[in-house]
C-alpha positions in Angstrom: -5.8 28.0 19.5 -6.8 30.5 17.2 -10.7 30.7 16.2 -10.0 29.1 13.0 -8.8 26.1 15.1 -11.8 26.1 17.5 -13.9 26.2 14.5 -12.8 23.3 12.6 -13.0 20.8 15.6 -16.6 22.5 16.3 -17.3 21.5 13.2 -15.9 17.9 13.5 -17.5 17.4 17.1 -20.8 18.3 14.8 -20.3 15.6 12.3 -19.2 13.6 14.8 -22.2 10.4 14.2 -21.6 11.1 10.7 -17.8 10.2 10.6 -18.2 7.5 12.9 -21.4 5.9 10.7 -18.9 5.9 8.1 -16.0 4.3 9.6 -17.8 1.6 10.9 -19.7 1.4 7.4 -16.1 0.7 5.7 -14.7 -1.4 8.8 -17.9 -3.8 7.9 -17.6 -4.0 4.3 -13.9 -3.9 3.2 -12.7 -4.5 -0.5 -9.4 -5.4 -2.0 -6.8 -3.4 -4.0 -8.6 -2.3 -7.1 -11.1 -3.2 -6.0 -12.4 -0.9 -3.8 -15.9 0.4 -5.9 -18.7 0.5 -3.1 -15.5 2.1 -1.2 -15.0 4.8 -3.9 -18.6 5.8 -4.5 -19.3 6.4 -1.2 -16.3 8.6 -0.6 -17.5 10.2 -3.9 -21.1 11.0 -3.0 -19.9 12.7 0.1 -17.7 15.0 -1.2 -19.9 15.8 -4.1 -22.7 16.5 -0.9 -19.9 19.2 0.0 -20.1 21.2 -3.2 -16.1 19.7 -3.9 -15.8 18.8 -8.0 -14.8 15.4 -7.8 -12.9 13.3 -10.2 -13.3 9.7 -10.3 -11.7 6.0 -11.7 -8.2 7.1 -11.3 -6.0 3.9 -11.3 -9.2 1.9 -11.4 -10.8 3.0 -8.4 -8.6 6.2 -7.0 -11.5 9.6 -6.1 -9.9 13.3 -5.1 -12.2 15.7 -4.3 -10.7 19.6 -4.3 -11.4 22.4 -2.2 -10.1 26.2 -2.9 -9.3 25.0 -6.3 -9.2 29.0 -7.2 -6.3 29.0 -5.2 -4.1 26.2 -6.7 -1.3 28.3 -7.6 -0.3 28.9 -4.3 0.3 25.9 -3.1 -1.8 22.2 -3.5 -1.7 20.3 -0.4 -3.4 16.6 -0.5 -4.6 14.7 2.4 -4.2 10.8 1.4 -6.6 8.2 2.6 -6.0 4.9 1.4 -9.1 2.4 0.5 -8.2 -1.5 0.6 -8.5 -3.6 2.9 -6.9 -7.5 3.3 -8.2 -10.5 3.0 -8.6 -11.9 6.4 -11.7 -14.2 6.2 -12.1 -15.0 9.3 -12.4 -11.5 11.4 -15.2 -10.4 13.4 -16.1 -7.5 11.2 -14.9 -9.2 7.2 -16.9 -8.7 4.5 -19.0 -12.2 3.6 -18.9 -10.6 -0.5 -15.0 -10.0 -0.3 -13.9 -11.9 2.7 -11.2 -8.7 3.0 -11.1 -7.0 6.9 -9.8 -3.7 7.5 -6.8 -5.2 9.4 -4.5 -2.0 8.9 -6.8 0.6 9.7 -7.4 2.1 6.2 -10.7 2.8 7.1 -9.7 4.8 9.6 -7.5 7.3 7.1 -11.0 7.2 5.3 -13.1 8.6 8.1 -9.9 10.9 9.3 -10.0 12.9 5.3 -14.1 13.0 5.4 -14.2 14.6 8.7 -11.1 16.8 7.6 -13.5 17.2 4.5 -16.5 18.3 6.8 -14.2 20.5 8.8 -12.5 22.6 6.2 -15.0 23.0 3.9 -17.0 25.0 6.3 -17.2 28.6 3.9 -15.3 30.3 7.1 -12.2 28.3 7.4 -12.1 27.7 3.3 -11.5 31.1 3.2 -8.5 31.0 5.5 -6.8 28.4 3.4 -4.3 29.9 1.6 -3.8 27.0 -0.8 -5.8 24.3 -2.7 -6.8 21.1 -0.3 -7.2 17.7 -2.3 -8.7 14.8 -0.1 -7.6 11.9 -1.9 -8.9 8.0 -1.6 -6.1 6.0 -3.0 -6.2 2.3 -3.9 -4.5 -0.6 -3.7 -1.8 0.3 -0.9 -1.7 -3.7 0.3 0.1 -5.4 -2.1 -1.8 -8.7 -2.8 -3.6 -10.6 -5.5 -0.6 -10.5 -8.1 -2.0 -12.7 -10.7 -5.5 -10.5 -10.5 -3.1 -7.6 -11.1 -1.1 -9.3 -14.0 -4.9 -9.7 -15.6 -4.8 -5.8 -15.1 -2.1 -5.3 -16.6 -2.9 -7.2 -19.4 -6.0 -5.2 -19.9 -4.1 -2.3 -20.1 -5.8 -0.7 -17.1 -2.6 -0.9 -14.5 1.2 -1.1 -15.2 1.6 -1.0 -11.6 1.0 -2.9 -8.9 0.7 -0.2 -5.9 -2.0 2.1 -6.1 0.2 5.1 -5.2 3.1 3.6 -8.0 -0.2 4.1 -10.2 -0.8 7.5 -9.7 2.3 8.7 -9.8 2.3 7.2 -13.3 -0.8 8.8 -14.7 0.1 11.9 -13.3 -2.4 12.2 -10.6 0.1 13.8 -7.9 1.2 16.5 -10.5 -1.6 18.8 -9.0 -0.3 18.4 -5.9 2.7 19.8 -4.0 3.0 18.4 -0.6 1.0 15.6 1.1 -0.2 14.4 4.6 -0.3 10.8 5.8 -1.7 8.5 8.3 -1.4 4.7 9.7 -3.4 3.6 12.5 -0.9 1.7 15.7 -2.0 -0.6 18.2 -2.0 1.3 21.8 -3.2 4.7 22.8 -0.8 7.4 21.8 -0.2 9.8 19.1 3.1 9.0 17.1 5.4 10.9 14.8 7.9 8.9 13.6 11.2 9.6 11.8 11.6 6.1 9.9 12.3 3.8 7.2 10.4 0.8 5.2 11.7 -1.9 3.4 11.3 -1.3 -0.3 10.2 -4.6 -2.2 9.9 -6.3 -5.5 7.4 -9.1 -6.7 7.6 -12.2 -8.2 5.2 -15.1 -9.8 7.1 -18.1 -10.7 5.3 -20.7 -12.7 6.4 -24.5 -12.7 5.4 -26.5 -15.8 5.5 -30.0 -15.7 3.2 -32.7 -17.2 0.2 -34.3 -16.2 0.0 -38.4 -15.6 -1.7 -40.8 -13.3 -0.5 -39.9 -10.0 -0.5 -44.0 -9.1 -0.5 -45.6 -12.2 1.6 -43.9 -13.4 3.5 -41.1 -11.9 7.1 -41.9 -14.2 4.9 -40.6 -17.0 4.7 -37.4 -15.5 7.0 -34.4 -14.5 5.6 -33.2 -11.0 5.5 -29.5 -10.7 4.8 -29.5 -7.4 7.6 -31.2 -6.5 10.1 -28.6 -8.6 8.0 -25.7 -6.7 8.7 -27.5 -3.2 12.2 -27.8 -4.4 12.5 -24.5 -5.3 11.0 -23.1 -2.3 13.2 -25.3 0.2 16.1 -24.1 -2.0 15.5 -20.5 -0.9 15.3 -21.6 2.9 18.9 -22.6 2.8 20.0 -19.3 1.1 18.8 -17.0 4.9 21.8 -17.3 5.8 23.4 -15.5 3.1 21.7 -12.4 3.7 22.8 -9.9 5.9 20.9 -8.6 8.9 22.2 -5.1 8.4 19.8 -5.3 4.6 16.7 -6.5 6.3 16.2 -9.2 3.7 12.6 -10.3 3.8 11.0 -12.8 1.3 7.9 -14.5 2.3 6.3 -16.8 -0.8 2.9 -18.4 -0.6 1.9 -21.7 -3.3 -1.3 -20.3 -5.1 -1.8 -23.0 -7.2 -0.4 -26.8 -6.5 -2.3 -29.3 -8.7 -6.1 -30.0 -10.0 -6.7 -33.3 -8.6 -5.1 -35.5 -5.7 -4.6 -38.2 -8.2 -3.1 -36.6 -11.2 0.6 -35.5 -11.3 0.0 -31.7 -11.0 1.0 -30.2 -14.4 1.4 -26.9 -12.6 2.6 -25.2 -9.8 2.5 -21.4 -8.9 4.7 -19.5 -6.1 3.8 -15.7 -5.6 6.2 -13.9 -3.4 7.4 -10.5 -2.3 11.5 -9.8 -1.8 12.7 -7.1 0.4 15.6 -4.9 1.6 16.0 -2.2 3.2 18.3 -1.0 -0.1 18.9 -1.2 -3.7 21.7 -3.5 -3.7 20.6 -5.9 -1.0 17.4 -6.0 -2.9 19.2 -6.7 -6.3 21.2 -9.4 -4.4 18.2 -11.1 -3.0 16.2 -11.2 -6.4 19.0 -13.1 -8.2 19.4 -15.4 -5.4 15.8 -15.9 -5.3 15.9 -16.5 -9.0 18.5 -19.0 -8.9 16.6 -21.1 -5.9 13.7 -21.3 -7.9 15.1 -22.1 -11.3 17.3 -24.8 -9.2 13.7 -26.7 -8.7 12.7 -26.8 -12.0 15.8 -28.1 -13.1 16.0 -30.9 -10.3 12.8 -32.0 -11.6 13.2 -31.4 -15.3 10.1 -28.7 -15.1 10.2 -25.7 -17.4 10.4 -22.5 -14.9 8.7 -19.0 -15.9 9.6 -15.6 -13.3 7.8 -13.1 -13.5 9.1 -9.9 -11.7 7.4 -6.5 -11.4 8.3 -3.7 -9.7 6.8 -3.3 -6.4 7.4 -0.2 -3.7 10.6 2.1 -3.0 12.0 2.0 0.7 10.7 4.6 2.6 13.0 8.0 3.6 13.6 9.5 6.6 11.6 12.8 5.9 12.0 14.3 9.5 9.1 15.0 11.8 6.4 17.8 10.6 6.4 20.2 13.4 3.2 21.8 12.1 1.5 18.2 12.6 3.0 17.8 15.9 1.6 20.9 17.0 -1.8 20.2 15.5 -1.8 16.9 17.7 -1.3 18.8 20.6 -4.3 21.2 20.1 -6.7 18.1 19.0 -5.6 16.1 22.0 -5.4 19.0 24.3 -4.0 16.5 26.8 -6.3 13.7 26.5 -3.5 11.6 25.0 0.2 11.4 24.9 2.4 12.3 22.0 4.8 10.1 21.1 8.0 11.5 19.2 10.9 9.0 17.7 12.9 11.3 15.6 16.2 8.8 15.4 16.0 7.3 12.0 18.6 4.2 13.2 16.3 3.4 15.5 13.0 3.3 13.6 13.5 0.9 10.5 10.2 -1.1 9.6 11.3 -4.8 7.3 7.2 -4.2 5.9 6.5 -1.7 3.0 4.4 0.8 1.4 4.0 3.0 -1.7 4.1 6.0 0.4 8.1 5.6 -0.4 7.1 5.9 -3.9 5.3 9.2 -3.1 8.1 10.2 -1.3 10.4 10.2 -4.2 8.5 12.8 -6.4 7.0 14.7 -3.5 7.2 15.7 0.2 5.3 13.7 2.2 4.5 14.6 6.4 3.0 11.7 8.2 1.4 10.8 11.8 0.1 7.6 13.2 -3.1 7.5 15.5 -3.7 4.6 18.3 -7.0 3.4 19.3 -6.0 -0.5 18.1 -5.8 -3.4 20.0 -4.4 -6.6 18.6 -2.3 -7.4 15.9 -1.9 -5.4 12.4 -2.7 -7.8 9.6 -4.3 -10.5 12.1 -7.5 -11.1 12.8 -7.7 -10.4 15.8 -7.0 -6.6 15.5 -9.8 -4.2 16.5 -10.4 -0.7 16.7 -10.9 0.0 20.7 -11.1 3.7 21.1 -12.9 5.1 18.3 -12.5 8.9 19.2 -8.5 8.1 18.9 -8.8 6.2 15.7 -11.1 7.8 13.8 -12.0 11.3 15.1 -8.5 12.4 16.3 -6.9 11.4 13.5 -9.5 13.5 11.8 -8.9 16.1 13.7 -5.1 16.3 12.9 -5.4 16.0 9.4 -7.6 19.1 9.0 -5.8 21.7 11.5 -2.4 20.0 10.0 -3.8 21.5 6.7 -4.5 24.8 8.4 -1.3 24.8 9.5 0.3 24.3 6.5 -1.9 26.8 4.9 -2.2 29.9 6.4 -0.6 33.2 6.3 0.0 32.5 2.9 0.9 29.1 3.2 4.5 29.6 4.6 5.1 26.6 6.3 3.8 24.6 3.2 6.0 26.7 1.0 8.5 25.9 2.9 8.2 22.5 2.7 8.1 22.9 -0.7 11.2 24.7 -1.1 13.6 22.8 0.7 12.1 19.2 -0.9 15.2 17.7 -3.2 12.7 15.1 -4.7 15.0 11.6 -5.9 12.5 11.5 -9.5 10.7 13.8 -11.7 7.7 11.4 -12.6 9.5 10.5 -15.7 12.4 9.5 -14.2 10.4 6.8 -11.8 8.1 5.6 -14.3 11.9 4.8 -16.4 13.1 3.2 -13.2 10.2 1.2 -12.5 9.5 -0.3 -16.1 13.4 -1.3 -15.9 11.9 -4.1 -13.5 9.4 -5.4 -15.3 10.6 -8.9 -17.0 10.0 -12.6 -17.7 12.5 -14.9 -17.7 12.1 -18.6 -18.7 14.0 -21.8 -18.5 13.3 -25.1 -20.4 12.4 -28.1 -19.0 14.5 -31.0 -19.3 12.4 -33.7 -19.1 9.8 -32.3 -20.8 11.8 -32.2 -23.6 12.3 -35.6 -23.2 9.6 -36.8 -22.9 8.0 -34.9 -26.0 11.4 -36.6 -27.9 10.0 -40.5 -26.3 6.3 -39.3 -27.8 7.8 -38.3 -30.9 10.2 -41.1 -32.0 7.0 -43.6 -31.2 
């Protein structure tokens, strides 16, 4: 440990009430994807506290903060901390305003890139950066909400629905050359993993039928919960087509099944996610998915509308930073054991995340911090050793950028250099607008019975 090192963890160990006030702040008061304001201004008003020029509202909600910005021509490095939480009503610590629960640990990325913030910014070890740092709060990284995101759309303030996808859109990475990530894990290790993620897609699908007595008269009316029940019990029997090799995931949820118990409900609405682990199994399972869900509408004579959006890339095997690995070891210093799982084969995840996206315009280095107990996504996770969680993984994010960044950045340079990115920007924003579309098919008893209507 060099005295660059020993002075960026004083530092940290200094601000040590401060980064824990504000993890527990944000573990008490979590916001959804795009939504993440009180989230955002309080990141914000910290770094601005530093001295750091700030820029503000990217993708809606999206704050980076840069540090050495004279020094941007060397070599950007961002530190990514993601802001949303998910709506999990019912956990000890969810928001009564939002009902969302940090349930995936994003709050403790967000306490991991302040005290990284507090640590680096210290005039000494600025100076030994060789290199610009951005501390980024992303939003949206939980892909939820998709007709709130449609509305977005519509408004012109989103195309995407992934914070990250966002970003990379607008040009917000194009400052930056290189990036560090983190995930929270249930258990008490450090991890570095060498794996994969399913990529996904999403769809809405909307049943219209029409609206009649539901006892008096239910032949008067086309039920479009029925076609939605059809359609999604039509998809059950497709599992077996898929095969395991692909990782096929696709998980819908009813968000809208009728007004009243007594009228024929006029409309149905099915969101769901489709996944594989690549392109063509992915392709595959979207037309199938299509073709149950269509199947229901016609069965019941219910005009069908699918809406598909691009969602996130599978993730790549990237390797396993050996500049974060060693920056684990001098934060720990024993106190807890580093995991590595370098075999790609043996590490594929079936969930997703946009930092695949980022990983096809950029190189992206990653490490995963314990301290959770529970389940992710549940409610009954819970953060259980908040020097693991929150100050260790601060503590690897900001010697991981000294790392990278001194004498003369070498190792990030290198990093750089040997990168073969998959996109340019232009190349992914082309790719993902290719997946935006509507399709629509007519319902057959609607049309009849606007023909019955008519001819009387």
């Amino acid at each position: 440990m060099d005295a660059v090192e020993r002075k960026i963890l004083e530092n940290i160990e200094s601000h040590r009430e401060e980064i824990l006030g504000f993890a527990r702040d944000l573990y008490s008061h979590g916001e959804l994807g795009f939504k993440e304001k009180e989230t955002a201004r309080k990141f914000a008003e910290r770094m601005k506290a530093l001295g750091l020029r700030v820029q503000e509202g990217l993708a809606v909600t999206g704050v980076k903060a840069y540090l050495n910005p004279e020094k941007k021509d060397q070599v950007s490095l961002g530190l990514i901390g993601e802001m949303d939480a998910l709506r999990i009503p019912n956990h000890k610590c969810a928001n009564p305003a939002t009902q969302a629960a940090h349930c995936c640990g994003h709050h403790c990325q967000m306490a991991g890139i302040l005290g990284a913030a507090l640590a680096l910014s210290d005039p000494e070890v600025a100076a030994a950066l060789d290199g610009q740092v951005v501390f980024f709060a992303v939003p949206a990284e939980e892909y939820g909400e998709v007709e709130f995101k449609n509305r977005l759309r519509e408004e012109g303030k989103i195309r995407y629905g992934g914070g990250k996808c966002e970003l990379i859109r607008i040009g917000a990475f194009e400052d930056i050359d290189l990036s560090i990530v983190h995930h929270s894990s249930v258990g008490n290790k450090i991890i570095f993993v060498n794996g994969t993620n399913n990529g996904f897609v999403s769809k809405v699908i909307r049943y219209k039928g029409t609206a009649a007595h539901a006892a008096g008269a239910p032949h008067l009316g086309v039920n479009a919960l029925h076609a939605a029940t059809l359609g999604l019990t039509a998809l059950q029997y497709l599992r077996d087509t898929f095969q395991d090799k692909d990782h096929v995931r696709i998980h819908p949820i009813i968000t809208r099944g009728g007004d009243l118990v007594n009228v024929v409900p006029e409309e149905a609405v099915v969101e769901t996610l489709v996944r594989a682990g690549n392109k063509e199994a992915l392709e595959d399972a979207c037309r199938k998915t299509d073709r149950a869900f269509f199947a229901g509408g016609a069965a019941l004579g219910a005009a069908v509308e699918i809406e598909t959006l691009p969602g996130y890339l599978p993730t790549l095997a990237t390797g396993i930073s050996e500049e974060l690995v060693e920056a684990a070891r001098t934060a720990s210093d024993g106190k807890y054991e580093i995991l590595l799982r370098p075999n790609p084969a043996e590490n594929l995840n079936t969930s997703s995340t946009d930092v695949g996206d980022l990983q096809h315009v950029q190189p992206v280095c990653s490490f995963r911090t314990g301290g959770i107990a529970g389940r992710m996504h549940s409610a009954d996770f819970d953060v259980v050793d908040e020097e693991l969680a929150y100050l260790m993984t601060a503590k690897i994010f900001a010697l991981g950028a000294y790392r990278f960044l001194k004498d003369g950045a070498k190792a990030a340079k290198k990093v750089v250099e040997d990168y073969r990115p998959v996109f340019t920007r232009e190349e992914y924003v082309a790719y993902m607008d290719s997946q935006i579309r509507t399709e629509v098919r007519a319902g057959e008893r609607l049309e009849e019975l606007a023909g019955n209507k008519a001819d009387k």
